[in-house]
C-alpha positions as CSV (number, residue, x, y, z in Angstrom):
1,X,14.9,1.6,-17.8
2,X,16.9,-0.1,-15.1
3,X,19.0,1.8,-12.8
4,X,21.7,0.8,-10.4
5,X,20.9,1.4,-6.5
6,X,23.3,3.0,-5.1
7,X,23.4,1.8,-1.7
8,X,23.2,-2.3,-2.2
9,X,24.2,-2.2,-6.3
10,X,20.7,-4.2,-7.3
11,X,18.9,-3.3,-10.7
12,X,15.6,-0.7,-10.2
13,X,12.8,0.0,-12.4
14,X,10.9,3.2,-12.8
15,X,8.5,2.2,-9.8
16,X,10.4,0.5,-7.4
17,X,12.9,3.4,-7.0
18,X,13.3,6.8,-5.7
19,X,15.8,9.5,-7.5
20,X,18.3,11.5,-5.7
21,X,20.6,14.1,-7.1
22,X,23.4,12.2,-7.7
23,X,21.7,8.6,-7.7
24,X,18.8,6.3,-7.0
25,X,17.7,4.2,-3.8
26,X,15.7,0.7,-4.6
27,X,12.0,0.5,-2.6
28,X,14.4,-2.3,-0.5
29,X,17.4,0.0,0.8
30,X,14.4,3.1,1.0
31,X,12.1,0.5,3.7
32,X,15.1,-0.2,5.4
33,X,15.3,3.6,7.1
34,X,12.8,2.5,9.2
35,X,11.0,5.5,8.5
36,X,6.9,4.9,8.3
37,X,6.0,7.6,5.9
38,X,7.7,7.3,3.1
39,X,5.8,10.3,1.6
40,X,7.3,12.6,3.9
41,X,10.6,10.8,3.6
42,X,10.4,11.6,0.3
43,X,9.9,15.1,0.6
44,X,12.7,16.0,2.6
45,X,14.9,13.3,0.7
46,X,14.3,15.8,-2.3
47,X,16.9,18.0,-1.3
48,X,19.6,15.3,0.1
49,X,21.6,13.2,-1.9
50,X,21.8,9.9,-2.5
51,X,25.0,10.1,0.0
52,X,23.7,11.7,3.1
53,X,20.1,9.4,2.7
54,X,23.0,6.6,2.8
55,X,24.3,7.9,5.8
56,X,21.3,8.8,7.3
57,X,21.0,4.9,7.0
58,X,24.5,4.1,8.6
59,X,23.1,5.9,11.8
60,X,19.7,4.7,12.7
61,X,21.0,1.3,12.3
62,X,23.6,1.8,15.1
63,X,20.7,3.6,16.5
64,X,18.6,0.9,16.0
65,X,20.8,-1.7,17.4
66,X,21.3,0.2,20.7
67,X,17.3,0.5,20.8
68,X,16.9,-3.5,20.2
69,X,19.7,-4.2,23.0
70,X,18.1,-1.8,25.5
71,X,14.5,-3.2,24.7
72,X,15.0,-7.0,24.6
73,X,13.4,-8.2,27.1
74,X,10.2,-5.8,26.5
75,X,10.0,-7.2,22.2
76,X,6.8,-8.6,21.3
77,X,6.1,-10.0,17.6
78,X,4.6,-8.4,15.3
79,X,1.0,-10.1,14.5
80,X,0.6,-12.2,11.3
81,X,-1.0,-11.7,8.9
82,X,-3.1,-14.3,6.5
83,X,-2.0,-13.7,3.2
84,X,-2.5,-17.8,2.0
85,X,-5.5,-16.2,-0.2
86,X,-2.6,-14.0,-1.7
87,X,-0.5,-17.0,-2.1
88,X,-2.6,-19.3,-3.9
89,X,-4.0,-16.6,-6.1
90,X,-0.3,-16.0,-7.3
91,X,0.7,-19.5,-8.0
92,X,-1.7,-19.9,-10.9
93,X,-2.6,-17.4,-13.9
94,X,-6.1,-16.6,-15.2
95,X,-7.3,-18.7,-18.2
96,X,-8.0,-15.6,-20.8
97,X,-8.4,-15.7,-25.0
98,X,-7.1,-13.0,-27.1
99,X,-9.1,-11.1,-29.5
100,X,-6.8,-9.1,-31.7
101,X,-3.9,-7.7,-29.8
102,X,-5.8,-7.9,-26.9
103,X,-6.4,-10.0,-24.3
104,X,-9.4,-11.0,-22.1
105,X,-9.9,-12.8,-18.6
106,X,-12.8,-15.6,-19.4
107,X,-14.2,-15.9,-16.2
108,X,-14.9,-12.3,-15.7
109,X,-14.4,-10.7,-19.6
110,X,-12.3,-7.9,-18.5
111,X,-9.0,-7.1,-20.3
112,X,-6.1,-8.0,-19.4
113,X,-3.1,-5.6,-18.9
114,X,0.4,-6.5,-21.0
115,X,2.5,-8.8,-19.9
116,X,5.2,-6.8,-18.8
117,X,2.8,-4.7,-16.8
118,X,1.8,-7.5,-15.1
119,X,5.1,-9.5,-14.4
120,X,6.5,-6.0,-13.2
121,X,3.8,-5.3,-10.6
122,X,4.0,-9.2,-9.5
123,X,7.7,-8.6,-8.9
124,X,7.3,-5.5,-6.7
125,X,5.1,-7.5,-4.8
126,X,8.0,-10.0,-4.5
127,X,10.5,-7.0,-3.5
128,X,7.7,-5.6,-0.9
129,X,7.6,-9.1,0.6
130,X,11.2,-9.2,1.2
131,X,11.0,-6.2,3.2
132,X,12.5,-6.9,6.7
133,X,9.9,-6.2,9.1
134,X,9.7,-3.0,11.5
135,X,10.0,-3.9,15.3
136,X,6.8,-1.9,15.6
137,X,6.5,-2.3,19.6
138,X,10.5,-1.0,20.0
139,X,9.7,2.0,17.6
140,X,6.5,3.0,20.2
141,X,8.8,3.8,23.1
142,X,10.0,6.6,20.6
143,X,7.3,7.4,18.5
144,X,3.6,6.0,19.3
145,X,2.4,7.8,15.8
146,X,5.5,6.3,13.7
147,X,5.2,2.5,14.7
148,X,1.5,2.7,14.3
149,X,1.8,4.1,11.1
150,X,4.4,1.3,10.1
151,X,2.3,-1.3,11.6
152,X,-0.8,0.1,9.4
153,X,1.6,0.4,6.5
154,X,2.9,-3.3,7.0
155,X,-1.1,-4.9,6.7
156,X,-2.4,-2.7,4.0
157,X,0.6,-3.2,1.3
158,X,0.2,-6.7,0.6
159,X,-3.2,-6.0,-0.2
160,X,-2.8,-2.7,-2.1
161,X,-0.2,-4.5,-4.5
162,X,-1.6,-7.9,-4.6
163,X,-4.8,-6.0,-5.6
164,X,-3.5,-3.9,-8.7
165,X,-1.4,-7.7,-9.8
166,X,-5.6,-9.0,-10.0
167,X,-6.8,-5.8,-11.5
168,X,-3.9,-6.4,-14.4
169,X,-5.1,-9.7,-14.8
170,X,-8.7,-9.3,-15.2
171,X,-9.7,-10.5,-11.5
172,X,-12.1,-7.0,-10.8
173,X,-13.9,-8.5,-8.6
174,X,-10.8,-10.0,-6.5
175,X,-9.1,-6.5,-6.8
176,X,-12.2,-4.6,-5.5
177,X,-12.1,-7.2,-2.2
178,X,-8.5,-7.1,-1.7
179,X,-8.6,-3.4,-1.9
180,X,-12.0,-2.4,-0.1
181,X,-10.1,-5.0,2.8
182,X,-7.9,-2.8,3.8
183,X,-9.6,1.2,3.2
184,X,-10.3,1.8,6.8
185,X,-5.7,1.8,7.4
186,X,-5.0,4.3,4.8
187,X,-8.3,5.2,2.7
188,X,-6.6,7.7,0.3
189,X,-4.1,4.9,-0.8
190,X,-6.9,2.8,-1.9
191,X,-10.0,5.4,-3.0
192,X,-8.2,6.6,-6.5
193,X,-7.7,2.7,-7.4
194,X,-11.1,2.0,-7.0
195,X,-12.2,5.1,-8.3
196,X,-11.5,4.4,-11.8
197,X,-12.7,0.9,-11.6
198,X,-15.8,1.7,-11.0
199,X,-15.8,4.3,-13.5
200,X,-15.1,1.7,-16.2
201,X,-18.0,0.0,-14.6
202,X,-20.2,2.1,-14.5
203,X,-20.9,2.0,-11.0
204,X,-21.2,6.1,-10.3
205,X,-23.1,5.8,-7.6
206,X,-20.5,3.4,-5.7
207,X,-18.6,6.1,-6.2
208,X,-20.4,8.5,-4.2
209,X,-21.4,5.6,-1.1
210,X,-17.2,4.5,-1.5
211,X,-16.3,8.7,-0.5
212,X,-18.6,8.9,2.2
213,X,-17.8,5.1,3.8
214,X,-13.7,6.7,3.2
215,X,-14.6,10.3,5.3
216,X,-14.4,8.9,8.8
217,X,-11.6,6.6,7.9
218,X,-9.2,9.2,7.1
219,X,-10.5,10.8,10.3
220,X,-9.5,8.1,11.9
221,X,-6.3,7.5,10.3
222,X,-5.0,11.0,11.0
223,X,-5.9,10.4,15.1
224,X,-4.0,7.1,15.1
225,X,-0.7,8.6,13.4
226,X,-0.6,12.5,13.9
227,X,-1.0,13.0,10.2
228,X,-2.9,15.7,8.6
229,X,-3.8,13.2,5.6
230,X,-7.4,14.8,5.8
231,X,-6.8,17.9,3.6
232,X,-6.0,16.3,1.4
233,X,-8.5,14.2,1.4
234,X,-10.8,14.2,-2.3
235,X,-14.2,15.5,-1.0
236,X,-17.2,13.3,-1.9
237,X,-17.9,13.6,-6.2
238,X,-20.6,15.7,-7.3
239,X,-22.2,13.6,-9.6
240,X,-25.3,13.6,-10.9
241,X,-27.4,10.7,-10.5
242,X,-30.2,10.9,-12.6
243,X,-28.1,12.1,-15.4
244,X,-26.5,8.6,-15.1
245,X,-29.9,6.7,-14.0
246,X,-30.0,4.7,-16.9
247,X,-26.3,3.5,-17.8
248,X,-25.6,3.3,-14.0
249,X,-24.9,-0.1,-12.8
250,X,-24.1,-0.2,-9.3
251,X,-24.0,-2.8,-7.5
252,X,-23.1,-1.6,-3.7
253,X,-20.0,-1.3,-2.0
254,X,-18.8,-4.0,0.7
255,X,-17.9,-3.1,4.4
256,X,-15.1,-5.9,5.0
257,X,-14.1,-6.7,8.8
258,X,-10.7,-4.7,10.1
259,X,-7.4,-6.2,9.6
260,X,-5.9,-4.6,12.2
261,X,-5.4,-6.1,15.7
262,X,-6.8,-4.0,18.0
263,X,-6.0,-5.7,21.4
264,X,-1.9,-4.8,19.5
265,X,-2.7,-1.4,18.3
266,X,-3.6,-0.8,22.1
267,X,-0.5,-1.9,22.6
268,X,1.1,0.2,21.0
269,X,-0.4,3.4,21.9
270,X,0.1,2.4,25.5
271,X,3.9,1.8,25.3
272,X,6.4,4.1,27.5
């Protein structure tokens, strides 16, 4: 059910919106605190209300504003990033034939999610697009760990979304590239959706090589942003493998170059 947000007025739908005790925020107004970890935004937004998150906002934009005018001169752009795979992907829809009520992607015979599923997650991809971007090289003079964080956050949500709008459409195999693309920024974003893909697959023993090629990336993640994402962190499935030697059918997991700029993540951890 749509809600009104009560900071710009705009319709929100169950998952592009966050509930407050006397109203809701859209995933728009939320990105616009600036703040890099939403989770932990959300946990101490639990027990604010809608108001004083909205004036929260009021102050780290004048906040902001006297950070841009100080730090001018020292801005540098954010890198960009290629999402023209993204793009054309979007701009068409999968051939598919129905059998029943159901519906099936003909290149790839996987089902097909309902329309409505799929036309909501394509337009919270829309929404997350029309984010404005974080200044991530301002926010380091303040906070290396919160503009890395945002920086990480900024590369790996285009593909986390972009991924689940293939998966809804049948595209597995484009889902599973999208999504193993960007595991080494935030690894436990990204290791439940692939998870159950590959249990529909069949592919148990992926599942076992995807938690192991995961356990240094959180490591990793957690040194880079001060986060203690780690204990929370699923510890690698006991499964066992000869029990599933005969229905298994994996296939391997892919190791997929880093998206993230290094030469600018030193950049970042070097600012004063």
């Amino acid at each position: 059910m749509a809600l009104l947000c009560n900071n710009c007025g705009r319709k929100t739908h169950l998952l592009a919106r966050t509930k407050f005790k006397d109203g809701v925020l859209c995933s728009k107004c939320l990105k616009n605190f600036s703040i890099p970890d939403t989770v932990g935004f959300r946990l101490w937004a639990k027990n604010n209300s809608c108001q004083a998150v909205t004036r929260y906002k009021q102050v780290t934009n004048k906040s902001e504003t006297k950070t841009n005018h100080i730090n001018n001169k020292r801005e540098i752009p954010n890198p960009k990033i290629d999402l023209s795979e993204i793009e054309r992907y979007l701009n068409e829809f999968p051939n598919y034939e129905s059998k029943g009520d159901k519906r099936f992607n003909k290149r790839t015979g996987y089902p097909l999610a309902k329309q409505s599923s799929i036309e909501r997650s394509r337009n919270e991809f829309v929404d997350m697009l029309s984010w404005t971007p974080d200044n991530y090289y301002a926010y380091a003079h303040y906070s290396k760990e919160m503009a890395i964080d945002n920086y990480l956050l900024g590369i790996e949500l285009p593909f986390l979304h972009a991924g689940t709008i293939a998966y809804k459409q049948g595209d597995w195999d484009i889902a599973e590239k999208w999504w193993l693309s960007v595991l080494d920024i935030r690894p436990t974003n990204v290791l439940r959706k692939l998870e159950i893909m590959y249990r529909k697959q069949q592919r148990y023993k992926d599942i076992v090589r995807l938690y192991k090629i995961a356990q240094p990336l959180v490591r990793q993640y957690d040194s880079l942003t001060g986060e203690n994402t780690y204990k929370f962190y699923k510890a690698v499935a006991i499964l066992n493998e000869e029990q599933h030697k005969k229905e298994d059918h994996s296939i391997g997991v892919i190791r997929y170059p880093s998206k993230i700029d290094s030469n600018y993540l030193r950049l970042l951890q070097t600012a004063r």
